[in-house]
DSSP file (Angstrom, degrees, kcal/mol; ACC not computed):
  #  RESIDUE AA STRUCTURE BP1 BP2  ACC     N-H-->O    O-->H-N    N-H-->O    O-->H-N    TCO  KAPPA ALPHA  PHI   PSI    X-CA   Y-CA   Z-CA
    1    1 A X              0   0    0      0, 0.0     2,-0.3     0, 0.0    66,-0.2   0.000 360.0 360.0 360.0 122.2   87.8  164.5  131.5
    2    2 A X        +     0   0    0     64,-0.1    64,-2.7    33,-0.1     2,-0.4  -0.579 360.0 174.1 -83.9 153.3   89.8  161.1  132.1
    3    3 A X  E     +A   65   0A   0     -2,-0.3     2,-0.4    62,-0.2    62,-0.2  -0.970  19.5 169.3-164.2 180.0   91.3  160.9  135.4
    4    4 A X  E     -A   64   0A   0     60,-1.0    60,-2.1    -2,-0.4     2,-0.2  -0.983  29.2 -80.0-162.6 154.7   93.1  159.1  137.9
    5    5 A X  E     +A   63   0A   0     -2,-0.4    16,-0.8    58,-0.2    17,-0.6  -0.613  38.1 154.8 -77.7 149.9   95.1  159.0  141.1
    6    6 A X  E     -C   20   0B   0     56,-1.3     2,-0.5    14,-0.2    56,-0.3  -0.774  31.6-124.0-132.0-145.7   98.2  159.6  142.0
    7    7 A X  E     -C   19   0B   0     12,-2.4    12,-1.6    54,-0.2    54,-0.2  -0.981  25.6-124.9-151.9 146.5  100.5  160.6  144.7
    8    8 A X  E     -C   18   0B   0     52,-4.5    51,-2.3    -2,-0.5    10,-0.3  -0.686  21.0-171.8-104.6 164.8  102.9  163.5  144.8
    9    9 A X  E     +     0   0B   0      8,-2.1     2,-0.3     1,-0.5     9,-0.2   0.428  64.9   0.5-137.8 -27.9  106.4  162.2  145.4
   10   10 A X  E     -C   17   0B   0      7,-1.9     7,-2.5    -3,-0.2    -1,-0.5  -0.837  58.3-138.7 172.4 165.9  107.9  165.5  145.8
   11   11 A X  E     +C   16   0B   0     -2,-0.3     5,-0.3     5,-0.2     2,-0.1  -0.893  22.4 147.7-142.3  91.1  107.6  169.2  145.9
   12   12 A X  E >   -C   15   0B   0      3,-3.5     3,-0.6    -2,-0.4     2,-0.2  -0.416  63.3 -36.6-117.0-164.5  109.5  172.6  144.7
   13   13 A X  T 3  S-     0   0    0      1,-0.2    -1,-0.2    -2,-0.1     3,-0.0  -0.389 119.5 -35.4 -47.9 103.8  108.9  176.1  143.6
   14   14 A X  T 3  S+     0   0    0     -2,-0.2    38,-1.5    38,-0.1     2,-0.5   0.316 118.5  90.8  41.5  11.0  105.7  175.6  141.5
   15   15 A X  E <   -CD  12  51B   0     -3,-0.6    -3,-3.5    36,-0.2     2,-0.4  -0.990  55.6-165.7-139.7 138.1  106.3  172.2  140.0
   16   16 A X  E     -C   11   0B   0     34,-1.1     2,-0.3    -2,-0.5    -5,-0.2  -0.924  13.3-143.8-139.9 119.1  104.9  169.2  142.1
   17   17 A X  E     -C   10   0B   0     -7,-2.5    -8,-2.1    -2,-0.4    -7,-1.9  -0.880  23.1-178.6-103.1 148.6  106.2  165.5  140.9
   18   18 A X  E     -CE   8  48B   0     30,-1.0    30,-1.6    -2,-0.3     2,-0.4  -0.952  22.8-146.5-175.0 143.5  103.7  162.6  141.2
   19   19 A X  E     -C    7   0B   0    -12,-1.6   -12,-2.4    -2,-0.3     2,-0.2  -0.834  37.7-106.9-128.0 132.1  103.7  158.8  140.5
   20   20 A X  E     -C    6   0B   0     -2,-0.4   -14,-0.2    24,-0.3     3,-0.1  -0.402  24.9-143.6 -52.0 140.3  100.4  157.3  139.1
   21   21 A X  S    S+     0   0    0    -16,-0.8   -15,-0.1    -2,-0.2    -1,-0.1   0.928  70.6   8.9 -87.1 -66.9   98.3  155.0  141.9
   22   22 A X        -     0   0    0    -17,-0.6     2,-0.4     1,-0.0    -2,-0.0  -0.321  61.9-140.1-128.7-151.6   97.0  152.3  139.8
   23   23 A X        -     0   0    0     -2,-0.1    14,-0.2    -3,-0.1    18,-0.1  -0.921  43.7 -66.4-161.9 143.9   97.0  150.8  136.6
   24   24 A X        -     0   0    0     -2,-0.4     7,-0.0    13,-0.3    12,-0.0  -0.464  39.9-161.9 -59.3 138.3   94.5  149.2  134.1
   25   25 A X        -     0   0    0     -3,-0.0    -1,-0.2     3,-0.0     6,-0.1   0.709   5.8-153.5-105.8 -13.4   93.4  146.4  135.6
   26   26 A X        +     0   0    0      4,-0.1     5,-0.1     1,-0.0    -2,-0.1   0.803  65.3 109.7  52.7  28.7   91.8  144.3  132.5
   27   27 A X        +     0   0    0      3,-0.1     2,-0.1     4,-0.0    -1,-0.0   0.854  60.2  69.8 -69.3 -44.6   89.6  142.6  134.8
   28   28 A X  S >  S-     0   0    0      2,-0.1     3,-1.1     1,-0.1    -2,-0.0  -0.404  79.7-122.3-117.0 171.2   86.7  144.0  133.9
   29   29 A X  T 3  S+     0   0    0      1,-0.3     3,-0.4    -2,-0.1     2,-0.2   0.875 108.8  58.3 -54.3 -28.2   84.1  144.0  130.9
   30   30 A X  T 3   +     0   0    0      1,-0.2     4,-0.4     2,-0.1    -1,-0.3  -0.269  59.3 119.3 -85.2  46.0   84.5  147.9  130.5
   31   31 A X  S <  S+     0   0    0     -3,-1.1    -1,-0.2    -2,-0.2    -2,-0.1   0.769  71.4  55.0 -92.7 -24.4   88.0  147.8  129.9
   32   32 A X  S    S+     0   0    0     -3,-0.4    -1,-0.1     1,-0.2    -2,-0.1   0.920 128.1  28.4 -66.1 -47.8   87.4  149.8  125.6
   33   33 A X  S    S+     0   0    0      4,-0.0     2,-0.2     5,-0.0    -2,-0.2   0.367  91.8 105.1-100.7  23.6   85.5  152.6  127.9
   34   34 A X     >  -     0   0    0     -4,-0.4     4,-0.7     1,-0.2     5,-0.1  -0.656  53.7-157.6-105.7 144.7   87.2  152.7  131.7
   35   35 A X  H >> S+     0   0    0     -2,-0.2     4,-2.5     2,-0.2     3,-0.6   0.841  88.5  71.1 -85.5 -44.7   89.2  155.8  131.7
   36   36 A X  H 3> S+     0   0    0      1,-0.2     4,-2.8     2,-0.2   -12,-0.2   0.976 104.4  44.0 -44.3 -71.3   91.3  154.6  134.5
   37   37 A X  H 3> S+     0   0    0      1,-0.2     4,-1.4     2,-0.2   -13,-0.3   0.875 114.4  47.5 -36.4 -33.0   92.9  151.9  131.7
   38   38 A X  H XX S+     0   0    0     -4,-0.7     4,-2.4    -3,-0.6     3,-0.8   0.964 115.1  46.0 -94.3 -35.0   93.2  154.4  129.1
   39   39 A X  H 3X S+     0   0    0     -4,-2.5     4,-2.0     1,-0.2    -1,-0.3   0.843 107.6  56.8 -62.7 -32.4   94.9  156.9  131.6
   40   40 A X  H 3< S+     0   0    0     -4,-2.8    -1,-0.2    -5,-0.3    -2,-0.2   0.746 106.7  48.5 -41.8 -49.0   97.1  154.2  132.8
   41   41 A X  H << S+     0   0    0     -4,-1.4    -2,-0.2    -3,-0.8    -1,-0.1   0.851 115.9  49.5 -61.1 -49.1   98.3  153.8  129.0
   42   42 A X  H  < S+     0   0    0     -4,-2.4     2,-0.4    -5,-0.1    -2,-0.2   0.876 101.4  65.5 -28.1 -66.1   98.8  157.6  129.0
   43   43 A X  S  < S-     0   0    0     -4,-2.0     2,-0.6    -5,-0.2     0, 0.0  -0.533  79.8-129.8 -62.9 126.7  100.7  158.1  131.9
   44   44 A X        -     0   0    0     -2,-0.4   -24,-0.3     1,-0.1    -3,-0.1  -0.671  19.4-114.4 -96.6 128.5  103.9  156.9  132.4
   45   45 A X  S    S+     0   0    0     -2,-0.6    -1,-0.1    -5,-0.1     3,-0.1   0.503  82.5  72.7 -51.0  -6.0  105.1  154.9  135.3
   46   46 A X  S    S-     0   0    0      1,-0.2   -26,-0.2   -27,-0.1   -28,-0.2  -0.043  93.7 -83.5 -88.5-155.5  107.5  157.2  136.8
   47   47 A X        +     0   0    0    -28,-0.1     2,-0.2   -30,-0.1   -28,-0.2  -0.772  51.6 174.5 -97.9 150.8  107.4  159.8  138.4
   48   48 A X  B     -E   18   0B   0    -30,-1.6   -30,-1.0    -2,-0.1   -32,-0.1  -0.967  30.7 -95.3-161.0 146.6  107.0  163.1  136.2
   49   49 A X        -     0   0    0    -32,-0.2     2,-0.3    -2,-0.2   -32,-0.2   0.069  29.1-179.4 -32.9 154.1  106.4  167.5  136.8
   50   50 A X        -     0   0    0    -33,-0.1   -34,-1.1     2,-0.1     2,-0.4  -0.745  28.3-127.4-143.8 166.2  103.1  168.9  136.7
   51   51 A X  B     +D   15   0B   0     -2,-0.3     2,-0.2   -36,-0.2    87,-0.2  -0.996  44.0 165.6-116.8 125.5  103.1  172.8  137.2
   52   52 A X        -     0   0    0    -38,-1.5    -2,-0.1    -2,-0.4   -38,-0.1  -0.923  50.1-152.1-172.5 160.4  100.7  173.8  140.0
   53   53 A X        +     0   0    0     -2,-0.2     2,-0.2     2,-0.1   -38,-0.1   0.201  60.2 114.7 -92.3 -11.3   99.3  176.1  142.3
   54   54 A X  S    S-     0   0    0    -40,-0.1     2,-1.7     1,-0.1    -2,-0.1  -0.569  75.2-114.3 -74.7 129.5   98.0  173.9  145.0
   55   55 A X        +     0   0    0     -2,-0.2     2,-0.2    86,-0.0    -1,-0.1  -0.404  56.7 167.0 -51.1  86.2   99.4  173.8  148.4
   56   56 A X        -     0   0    0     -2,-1.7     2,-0.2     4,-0.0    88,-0.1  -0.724  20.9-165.3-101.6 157.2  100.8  170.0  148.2
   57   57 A X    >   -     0   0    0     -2,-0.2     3,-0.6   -49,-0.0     2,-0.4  -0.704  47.8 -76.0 -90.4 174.5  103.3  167.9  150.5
   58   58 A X  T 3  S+     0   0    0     -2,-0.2   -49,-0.2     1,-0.2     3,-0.1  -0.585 119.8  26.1 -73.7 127.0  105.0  164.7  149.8
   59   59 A X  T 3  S+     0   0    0    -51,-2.3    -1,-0.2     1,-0.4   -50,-0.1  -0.038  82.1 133.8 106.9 -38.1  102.1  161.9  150.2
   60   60 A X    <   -     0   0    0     -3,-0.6   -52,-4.5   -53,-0.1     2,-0.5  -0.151  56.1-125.4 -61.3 142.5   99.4  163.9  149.5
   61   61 A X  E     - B   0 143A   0     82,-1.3    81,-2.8   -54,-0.2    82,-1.5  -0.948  28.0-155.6-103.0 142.7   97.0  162.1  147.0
   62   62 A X  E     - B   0 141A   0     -2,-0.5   -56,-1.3   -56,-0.3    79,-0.2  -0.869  21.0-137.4 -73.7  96.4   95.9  163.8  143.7
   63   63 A X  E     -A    5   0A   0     77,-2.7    76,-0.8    -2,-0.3     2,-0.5  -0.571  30.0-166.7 -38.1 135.9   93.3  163.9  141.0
   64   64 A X  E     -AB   4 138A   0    -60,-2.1   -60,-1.0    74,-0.2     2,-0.6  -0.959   3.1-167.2-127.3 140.9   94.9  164.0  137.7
   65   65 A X  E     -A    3   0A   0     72,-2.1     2,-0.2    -2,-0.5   -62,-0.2  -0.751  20.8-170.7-127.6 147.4   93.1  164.9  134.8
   66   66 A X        -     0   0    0    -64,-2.7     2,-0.5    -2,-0.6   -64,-0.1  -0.735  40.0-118.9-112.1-176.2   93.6  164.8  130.7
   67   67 A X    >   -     0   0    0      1,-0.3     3,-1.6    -2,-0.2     4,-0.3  -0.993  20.4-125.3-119.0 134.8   90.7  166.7  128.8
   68   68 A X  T >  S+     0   0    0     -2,-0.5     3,-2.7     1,-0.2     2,-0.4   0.925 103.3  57.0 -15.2 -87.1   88.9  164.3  126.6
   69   69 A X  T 3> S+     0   0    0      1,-0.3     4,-0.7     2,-0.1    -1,-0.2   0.314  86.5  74.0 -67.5  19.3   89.4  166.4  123.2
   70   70 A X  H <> S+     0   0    0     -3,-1.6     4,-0.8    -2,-0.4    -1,-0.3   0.395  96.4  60.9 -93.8  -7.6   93.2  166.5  123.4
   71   71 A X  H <> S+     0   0    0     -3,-2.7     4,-2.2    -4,-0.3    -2,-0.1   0.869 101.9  45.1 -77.9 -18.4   92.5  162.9  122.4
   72   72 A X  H  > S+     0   0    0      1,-0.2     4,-1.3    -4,-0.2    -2,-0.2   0.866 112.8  49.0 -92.8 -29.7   90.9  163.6  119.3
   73   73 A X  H  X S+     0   0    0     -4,-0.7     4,-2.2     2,-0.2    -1,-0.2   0.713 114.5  46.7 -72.9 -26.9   93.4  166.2  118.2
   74   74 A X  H  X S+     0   0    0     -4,-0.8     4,-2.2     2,-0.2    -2,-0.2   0.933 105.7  57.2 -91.5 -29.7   96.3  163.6  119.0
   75   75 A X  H  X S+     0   0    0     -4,-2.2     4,-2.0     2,-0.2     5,-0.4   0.736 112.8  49.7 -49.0 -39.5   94.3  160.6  117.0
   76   76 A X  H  X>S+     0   0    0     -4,-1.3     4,-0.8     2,-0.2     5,-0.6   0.984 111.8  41.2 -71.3 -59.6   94.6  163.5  114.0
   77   77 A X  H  X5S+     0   0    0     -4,-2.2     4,-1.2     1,-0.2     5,-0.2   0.883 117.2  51.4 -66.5 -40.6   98.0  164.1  114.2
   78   78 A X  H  <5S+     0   0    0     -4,-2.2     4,-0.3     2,-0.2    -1,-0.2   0.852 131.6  11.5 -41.4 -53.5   98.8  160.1  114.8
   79   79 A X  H ><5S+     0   0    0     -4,-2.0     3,-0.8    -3,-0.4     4,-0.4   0.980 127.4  48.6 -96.6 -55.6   97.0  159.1  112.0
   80   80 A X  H >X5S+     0   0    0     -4,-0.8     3,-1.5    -5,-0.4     4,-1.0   0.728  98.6  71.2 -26.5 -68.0   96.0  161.8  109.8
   81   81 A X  H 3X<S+     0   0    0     -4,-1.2     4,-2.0    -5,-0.6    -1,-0.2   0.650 100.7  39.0  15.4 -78.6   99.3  163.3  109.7
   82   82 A X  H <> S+     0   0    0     -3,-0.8     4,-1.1    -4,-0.3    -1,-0.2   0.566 107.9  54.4 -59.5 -30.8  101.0  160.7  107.7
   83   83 A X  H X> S+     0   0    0     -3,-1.5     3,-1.0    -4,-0.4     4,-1.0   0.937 113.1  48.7 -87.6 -65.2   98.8  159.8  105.3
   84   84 A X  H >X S+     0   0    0     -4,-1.0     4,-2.3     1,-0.3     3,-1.8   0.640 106.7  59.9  29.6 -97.5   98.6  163.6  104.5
   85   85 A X  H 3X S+     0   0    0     -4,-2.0     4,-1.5     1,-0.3    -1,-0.3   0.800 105.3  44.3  28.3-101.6  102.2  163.6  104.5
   86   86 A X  H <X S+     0   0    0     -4,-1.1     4,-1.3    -3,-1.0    -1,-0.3   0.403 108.0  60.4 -54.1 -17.3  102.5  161.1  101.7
   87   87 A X  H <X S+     0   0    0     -3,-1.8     4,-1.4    -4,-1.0    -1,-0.2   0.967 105.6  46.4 -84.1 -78.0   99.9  162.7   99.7
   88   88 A X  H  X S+     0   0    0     -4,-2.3     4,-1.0     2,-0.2    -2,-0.3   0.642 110.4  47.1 -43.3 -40.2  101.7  165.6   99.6
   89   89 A X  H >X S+     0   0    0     -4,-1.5     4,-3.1    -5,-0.3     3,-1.4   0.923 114.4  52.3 -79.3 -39.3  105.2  164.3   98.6
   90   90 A X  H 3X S+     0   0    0     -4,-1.3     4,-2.3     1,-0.3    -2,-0.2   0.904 104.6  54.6 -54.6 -29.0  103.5  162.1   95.9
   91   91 A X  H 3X S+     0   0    0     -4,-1.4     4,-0.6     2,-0.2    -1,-0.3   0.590 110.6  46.8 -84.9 -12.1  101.7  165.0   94.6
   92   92 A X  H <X S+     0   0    0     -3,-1.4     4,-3.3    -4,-1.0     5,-0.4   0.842 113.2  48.9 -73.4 -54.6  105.0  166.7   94.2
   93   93 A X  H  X S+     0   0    0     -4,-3.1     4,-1.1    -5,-0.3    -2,-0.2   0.755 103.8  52.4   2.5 -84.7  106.4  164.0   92.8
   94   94 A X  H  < S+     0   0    0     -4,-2.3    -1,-0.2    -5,-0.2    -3,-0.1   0.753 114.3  50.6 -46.3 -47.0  104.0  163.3   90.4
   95   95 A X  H  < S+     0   0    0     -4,-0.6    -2,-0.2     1,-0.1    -1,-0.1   0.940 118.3  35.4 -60.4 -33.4  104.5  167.3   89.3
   96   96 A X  H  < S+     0   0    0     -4,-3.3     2,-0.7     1,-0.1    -1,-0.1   0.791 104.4  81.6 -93.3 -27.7  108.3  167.3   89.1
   97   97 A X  S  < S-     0   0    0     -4,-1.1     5,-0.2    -5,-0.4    -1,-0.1  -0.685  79.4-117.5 -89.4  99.1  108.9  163.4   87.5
   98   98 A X    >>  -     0   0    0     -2,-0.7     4,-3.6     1,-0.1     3,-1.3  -0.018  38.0-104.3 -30.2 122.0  108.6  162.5   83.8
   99   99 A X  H 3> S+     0   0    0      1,-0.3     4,-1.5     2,-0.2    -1,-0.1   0.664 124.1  50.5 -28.4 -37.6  105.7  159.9   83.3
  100  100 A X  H 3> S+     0   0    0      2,-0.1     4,-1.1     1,-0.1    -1,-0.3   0.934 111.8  46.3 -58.8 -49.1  108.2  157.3   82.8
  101  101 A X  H <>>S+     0   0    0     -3,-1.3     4,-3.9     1,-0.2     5,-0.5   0.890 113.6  49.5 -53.9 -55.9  109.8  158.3   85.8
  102  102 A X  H  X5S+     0   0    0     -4,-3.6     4,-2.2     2,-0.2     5,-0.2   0.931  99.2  60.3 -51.3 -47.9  106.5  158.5   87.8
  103  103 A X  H  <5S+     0   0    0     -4,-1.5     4,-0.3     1,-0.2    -1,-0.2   0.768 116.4  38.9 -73.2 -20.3  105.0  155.4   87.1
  104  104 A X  H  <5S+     0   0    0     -4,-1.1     4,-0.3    -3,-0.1    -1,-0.2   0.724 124.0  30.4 -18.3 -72.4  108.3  154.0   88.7
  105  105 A X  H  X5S+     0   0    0     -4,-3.9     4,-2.8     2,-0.1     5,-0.2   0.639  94.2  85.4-116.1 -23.7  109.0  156.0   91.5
  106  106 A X  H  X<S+     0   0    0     -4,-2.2     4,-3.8    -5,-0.5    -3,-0.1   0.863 103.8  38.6 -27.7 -63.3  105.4  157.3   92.8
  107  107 A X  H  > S+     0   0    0     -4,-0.3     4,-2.1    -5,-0.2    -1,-0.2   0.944 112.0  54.4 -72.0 -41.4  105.1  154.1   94.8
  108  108 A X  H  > S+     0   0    0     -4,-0.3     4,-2.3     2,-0.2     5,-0.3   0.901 111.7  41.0 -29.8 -65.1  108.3  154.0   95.7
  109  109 A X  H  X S+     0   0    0     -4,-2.8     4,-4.3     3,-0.2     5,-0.4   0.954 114.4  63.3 -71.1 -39.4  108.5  157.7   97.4
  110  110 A X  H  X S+     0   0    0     -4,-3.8     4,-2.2    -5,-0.2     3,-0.2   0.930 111.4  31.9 -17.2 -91.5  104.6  156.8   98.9
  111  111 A X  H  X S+     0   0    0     -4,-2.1     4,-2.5     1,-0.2     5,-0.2   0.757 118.5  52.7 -67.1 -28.2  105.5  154.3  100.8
  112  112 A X  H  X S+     0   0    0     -4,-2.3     4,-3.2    -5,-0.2    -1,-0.2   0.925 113.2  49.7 -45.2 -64.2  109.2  155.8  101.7
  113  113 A X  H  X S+     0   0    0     -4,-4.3     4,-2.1    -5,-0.3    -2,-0.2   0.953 110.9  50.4 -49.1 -52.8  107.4  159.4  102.8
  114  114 A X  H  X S+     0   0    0     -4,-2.2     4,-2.1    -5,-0.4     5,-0.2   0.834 109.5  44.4 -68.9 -24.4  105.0  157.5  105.0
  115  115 A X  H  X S+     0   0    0     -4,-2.5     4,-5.4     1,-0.2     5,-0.3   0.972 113.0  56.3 -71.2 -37.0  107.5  155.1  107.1
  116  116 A X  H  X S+     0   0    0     -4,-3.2     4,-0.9     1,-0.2    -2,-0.2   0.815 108.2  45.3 -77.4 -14.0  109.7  158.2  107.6
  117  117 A X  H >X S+     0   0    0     -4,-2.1     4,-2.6   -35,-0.2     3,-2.3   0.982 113.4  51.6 -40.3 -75.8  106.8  160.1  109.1
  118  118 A X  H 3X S+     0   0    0     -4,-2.1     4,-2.8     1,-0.2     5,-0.4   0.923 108.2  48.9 -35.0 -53.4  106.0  157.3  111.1
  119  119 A X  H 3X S+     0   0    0     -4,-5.4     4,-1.0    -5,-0.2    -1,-0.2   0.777 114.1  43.5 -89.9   9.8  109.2  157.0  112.2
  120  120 A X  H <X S+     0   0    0     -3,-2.3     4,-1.6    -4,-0.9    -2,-0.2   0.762 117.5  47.4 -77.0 -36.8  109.6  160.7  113.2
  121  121 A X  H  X S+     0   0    0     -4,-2.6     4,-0.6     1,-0.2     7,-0.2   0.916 117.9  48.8 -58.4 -52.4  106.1  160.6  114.7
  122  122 A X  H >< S+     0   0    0     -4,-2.8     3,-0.7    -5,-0.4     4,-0.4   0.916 114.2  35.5 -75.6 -70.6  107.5  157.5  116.2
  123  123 A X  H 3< S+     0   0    0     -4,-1.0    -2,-0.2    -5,-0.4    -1,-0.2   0.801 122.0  55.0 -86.6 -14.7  111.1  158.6  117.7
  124  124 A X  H >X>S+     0   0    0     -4,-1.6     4,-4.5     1,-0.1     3,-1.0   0.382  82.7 105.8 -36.3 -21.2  108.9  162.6  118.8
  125  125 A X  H <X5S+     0   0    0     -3,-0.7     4,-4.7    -4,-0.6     5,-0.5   0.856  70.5  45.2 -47.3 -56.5  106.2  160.9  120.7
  126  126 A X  H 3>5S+     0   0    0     -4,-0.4     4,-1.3     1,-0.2    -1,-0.3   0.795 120.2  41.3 -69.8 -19.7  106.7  161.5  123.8
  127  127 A X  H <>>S+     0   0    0     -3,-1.0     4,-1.2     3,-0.2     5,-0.7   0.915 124.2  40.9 -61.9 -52.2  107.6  165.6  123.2
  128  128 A X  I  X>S+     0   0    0     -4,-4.5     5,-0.9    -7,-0.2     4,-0.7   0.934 122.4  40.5 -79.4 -15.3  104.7  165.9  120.7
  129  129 A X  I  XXS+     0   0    0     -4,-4.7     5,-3.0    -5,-0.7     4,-0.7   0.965 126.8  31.6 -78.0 -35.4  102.3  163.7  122.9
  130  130 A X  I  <5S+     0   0    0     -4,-1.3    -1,-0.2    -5,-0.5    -3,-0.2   0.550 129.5  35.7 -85.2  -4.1  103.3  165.2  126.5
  131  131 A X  I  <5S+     0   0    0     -4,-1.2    -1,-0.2    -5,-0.1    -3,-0.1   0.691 132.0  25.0-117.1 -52.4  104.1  168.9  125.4
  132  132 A X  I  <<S+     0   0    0     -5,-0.7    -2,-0.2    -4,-0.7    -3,-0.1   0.698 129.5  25.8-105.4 -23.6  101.7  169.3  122.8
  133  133 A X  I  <<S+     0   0    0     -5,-0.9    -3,-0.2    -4,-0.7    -4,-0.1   0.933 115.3  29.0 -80.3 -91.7   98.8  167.0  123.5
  134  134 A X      < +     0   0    0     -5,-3.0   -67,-0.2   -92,-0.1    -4,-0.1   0.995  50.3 176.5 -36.1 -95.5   98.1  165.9  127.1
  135  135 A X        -     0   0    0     -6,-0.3    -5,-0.1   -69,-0.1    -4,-0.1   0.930  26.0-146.6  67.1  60.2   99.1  168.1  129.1
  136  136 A X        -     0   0    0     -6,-0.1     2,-0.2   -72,-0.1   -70,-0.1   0.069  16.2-165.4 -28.0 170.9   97.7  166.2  132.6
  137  137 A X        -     0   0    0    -74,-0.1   -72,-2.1   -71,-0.1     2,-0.5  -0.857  23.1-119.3-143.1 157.2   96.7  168.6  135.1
  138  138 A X  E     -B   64   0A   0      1,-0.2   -74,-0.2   -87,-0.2     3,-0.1  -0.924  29.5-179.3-117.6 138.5   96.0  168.0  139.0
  139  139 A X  E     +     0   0A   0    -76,-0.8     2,-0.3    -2,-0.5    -1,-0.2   0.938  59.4   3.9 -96.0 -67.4   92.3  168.9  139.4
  140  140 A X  E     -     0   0A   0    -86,-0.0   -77,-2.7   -77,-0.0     2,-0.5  -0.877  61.9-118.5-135.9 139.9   92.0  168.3  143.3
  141  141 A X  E     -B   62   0A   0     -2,-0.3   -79,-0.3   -79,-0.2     3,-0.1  -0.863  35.2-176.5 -83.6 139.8   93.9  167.4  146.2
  142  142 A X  E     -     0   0A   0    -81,-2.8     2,-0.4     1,-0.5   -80,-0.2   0.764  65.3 -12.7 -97.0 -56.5   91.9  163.7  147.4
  143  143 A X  E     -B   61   0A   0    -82,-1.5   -82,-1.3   -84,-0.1    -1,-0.5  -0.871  68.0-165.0-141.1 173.1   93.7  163.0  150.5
  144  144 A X     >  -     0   0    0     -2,-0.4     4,-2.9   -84,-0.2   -84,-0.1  -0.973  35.0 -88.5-168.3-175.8   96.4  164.1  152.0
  145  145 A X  H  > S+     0   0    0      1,-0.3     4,-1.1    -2,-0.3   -86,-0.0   0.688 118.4  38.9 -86.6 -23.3   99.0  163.4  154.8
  146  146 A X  H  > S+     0   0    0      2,-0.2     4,-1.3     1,-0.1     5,-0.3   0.866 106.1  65.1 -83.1 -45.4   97.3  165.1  157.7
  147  147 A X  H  > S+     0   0    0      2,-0.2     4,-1.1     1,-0.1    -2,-0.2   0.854 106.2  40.5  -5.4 -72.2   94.4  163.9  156.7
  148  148 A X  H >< S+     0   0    0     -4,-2.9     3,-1.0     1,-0.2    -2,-0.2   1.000 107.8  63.9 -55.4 -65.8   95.6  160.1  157.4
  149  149 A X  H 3< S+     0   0    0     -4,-1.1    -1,-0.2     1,-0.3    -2,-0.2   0.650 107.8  39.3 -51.9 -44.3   97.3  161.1  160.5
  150  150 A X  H 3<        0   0    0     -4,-1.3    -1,-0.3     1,-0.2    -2,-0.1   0.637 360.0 360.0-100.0 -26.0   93.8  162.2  162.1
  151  151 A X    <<        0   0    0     -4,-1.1    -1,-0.2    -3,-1.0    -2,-0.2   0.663 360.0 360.0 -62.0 360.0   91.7  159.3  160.8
């Protein structure tokens, strides 16, 4: 599980908004493994819903958590995906296009199938990554506003 702070920023009927606390800092040597960076990249710097059940105010700080293997399923569809993709239109291609025709246009529709995945993959992300992928969750309240108040 990566995770990270945040802070919740404000509060309605089941859905609690929250700003990431820090940020990759790229100080240090562990910066390929620190989960704080790679959640940092994740996350987006505004403020955004989560749906949960915790009794939260405005202030309160947050765990937030991604699950590890929603990384490896989004690394398939990012990469995997495309080439896939392309595979598949060539191989239609290939069926439907006279040999003259093929030796021609094969590369041509390759590389043509793969940008325009990419750039549907590309102008989807944030629906397929944040909808279908992530899907943060807030594990624990850390601190919170009464908390401070009594320290």
């Amino acid at each position: 599980m990566i995770e990270q702070q945040a802070v919740v920023t404000r509060v309605a009927s089941g859905q609690v908004w929250i700003k990431s606390q820090q940020t990759g800092c790229g100080t240090c040597a562990q910066l390929a493994s620190c989960s704080t960076a790679s959640l940092a990249k994740l996350l987006p710097k505004r403020e955004f819903s989560l749906e949960c059940e915790l009794n939260l105010q405005v202030g309160d700080e947050v765990l937030v958590g991604i699950d590890d293997s929603h990384l490896l399923s989004t690394s398939m569809l990012l990469y995997l995906l495309p080439i896939v993709i392309m595979l598949l239109c060539v191989g239609f291609a290939n069926m439907t296009l006279s040999v003259a025709a093929a030796d021609q246009w094969l590369p041509v529709i390759a590389l043509l199938s793969l940008l325009l995945v990419f750039c549907l993959l590309h102008r989807f992300q944030a629906i397929l990554l944040w909808y279908f992928c992530f899907k943060p969750q807030i594990i624990r309240k850390t601190h919170g506003i009464n908390n401070k108040q009594q320290a």
